[in-house]
C-alpha positions in Angstrom: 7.1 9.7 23.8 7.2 13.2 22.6 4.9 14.6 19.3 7.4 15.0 16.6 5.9 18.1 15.5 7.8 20.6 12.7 8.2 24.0 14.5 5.6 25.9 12.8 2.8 23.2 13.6 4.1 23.2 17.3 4.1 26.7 17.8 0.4 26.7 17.0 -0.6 23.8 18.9 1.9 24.5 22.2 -0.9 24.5 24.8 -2.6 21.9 22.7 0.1 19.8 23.5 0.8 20.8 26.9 -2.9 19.0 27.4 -3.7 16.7 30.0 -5.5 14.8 28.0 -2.9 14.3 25.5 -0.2 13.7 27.7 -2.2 10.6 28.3 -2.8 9.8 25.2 1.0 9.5 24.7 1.0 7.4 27.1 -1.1 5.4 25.8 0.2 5.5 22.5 3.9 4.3 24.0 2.5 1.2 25.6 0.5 0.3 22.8 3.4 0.4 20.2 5.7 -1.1 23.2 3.2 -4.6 23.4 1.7 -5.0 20.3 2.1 -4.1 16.7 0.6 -0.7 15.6 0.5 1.4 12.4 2.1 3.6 11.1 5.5 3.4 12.2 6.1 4.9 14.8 8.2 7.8 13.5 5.0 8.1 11.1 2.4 9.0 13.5 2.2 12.6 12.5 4.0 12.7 9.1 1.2 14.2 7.1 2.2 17.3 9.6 5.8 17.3 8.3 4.5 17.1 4.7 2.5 20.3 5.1 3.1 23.2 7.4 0.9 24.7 9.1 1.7 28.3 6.6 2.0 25.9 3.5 -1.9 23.9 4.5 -4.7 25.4 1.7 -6.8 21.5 1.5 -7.9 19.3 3.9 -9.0 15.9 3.2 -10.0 14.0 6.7 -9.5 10.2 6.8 -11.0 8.3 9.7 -8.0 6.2 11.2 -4.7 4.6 9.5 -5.1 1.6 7.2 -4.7 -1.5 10.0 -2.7 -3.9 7.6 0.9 -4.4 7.3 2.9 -1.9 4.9 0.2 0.3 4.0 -0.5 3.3 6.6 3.2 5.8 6.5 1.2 8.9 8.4 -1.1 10.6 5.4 -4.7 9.8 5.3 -5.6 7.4 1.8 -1.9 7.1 0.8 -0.1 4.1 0.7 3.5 3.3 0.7 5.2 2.9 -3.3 4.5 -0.9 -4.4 1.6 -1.3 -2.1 -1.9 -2.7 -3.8 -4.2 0.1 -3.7 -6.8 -0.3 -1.2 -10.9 0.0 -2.8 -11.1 3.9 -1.4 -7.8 5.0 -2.9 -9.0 3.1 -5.9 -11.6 4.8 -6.5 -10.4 8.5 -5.5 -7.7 7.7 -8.7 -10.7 7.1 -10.7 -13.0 10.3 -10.1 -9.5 12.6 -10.4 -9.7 10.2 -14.0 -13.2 11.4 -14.7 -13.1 14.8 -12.9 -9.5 16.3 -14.6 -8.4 13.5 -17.3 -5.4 12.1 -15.6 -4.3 8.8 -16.3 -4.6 6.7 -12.9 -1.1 6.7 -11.5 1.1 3.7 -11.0 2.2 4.3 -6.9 -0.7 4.9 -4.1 1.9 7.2 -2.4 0.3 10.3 -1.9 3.3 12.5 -0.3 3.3 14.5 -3.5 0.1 16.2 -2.6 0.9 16.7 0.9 4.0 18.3 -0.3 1.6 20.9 -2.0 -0.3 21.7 1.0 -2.7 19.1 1.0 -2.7 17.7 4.5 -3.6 14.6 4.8 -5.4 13.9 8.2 -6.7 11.1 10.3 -9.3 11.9 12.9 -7.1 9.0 14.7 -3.4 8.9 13.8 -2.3 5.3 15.1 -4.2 2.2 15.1 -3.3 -1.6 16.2 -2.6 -3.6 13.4 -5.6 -6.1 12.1 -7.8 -3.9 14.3 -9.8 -0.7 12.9 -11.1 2.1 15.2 -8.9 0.5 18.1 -7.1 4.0 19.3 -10.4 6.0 18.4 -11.8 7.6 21.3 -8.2 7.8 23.2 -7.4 11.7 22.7 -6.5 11.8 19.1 -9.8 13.3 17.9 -9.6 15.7 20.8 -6.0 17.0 19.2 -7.4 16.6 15.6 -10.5 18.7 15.9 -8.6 21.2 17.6 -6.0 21.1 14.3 -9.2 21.6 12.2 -10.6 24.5 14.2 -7.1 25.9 14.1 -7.0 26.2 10.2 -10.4 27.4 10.2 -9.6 30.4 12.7 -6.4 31.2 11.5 -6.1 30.9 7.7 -8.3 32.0 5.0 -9.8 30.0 1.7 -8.9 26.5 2.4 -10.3 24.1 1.0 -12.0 21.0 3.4 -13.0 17.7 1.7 -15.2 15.8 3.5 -16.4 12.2 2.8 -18.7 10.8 4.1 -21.3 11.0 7.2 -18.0 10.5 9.8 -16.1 13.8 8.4 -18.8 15.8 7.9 -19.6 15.8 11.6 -16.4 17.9 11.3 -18.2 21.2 9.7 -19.2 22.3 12.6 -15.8 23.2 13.4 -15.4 25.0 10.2 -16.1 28.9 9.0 -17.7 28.8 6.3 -17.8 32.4 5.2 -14.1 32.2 4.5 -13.5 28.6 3.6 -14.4 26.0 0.9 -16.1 23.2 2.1 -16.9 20.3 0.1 -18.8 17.2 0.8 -20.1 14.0 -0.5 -20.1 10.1 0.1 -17.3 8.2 1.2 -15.0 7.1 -2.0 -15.5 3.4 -0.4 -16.9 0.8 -2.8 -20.3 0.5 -0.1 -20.7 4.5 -0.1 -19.3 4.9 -4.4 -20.8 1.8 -5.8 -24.0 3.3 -4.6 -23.9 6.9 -6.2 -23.0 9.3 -3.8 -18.9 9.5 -4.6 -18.3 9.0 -8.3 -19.2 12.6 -9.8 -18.7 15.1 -7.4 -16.0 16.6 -8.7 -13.9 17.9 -5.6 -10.9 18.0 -7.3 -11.6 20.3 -10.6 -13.6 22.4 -7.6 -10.8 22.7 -5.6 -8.5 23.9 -7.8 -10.6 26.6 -9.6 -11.6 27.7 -5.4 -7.5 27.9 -5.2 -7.0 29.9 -8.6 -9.9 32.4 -7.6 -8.3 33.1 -4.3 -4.7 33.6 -5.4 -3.1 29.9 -4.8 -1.2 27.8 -6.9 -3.6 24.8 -7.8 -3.0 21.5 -6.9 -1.5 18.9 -9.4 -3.6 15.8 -8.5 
């Protein structure tokens, strides 16, 4: 199995990728999909990379690890595939852009239209067995993700990072904040929203007036 990497991402990440560590991962990755059923599709695995370059990336949101149920996860942290119920996080991120910019709740889950903006959608974990959450956690993948993140940080200026709850925020550590945006609050999942700490924060309306100040065309959420 090879990573199936656009150019400009696997310029940057060449000797990322050239890894011990994630030439086993691979590995592991190729058995897994080989014996038992995993998510995404395979071809998936690192789509939110083909959705936004590496010159084309000014937001991060950070997911945890793909949805584990059939016809939901397609590469892109939060999105679902057209026709798909919306899971409760999604749900609710639809509801606070409501509140936050006054857009009508949309009628598809798909969130490829954002990634196409430069919003790259990223799992700390990018494949998963189906039925079975965190199973391909602590394999490689949030070796090769972290470094993605640190990449950004180092090399591009006034992104904007949204991280949700206490999981991705262990992430700012690997983020310069004297040249980036970094936003954080609780998870948009009904335990972390229902609760206070999601509905509110306004990321998105943040976001966007971060981009305008810094010369980038804002995002249409």
């Amino acid at each position: 199995m090879k990573p199936d990497l656009p150019p400009d991402w696997k310029k940057e990440l060449q000797e990322e990728i050239r890894k011990e560590y994630f030439q086993d991962l691979l590995q592991f990755v190729k058995q897994e999909y080989a014996e038992n059923t995993c998510f995404p599709p395979k071809d998936l695995i690192f789509n939110a990379f083909r959705h936004s370059t590496f010159e084309n990336t000014k937001v991060v949101i950070l997911g945890q690890d793909p949805y584990p149920n059939p016809g939901q996860a397609h590469g892109l942290c939060f999105s679902v595939n057209d026709g798909v119920k919306f899971p409760p996080s999604l749900k609710n991120i639809f509801r606070e852009i409501e509140n936050d910019l006054n857009k009508p709740i949309p009628f598809s889950g798909n969130l490829e239209s954002w990634a196409d903006q430069g919003v790259l959608l990223l799992n700390a974990t990018l494949s998963v067995r189906a039925g079975q959450a965190g199973s391909h956690q602590k394999k490689g993948w949030e070796i090769f993700t972290d470094r993605v993140i640190s990449l950004i940080s180092t090399k591009k200026e006034h992104v904007v990072f949204m991280l949700w709850g206490g999981f991705a925020q262990k992430k700012m550590k690997l983020i310069d904040q004297t040249k980036h945006l970094v936003l954080t609050s609780g998870h948009p999942s009904p335990l972390s929203a229902n609760r206070g700490y999601w509905f509110g924060n306004k990321h998105f309306s943040q976001t966007n007036e971060y981009l305008s100040k810094n010369g980038k065309k804002p995002i249409d959420w």
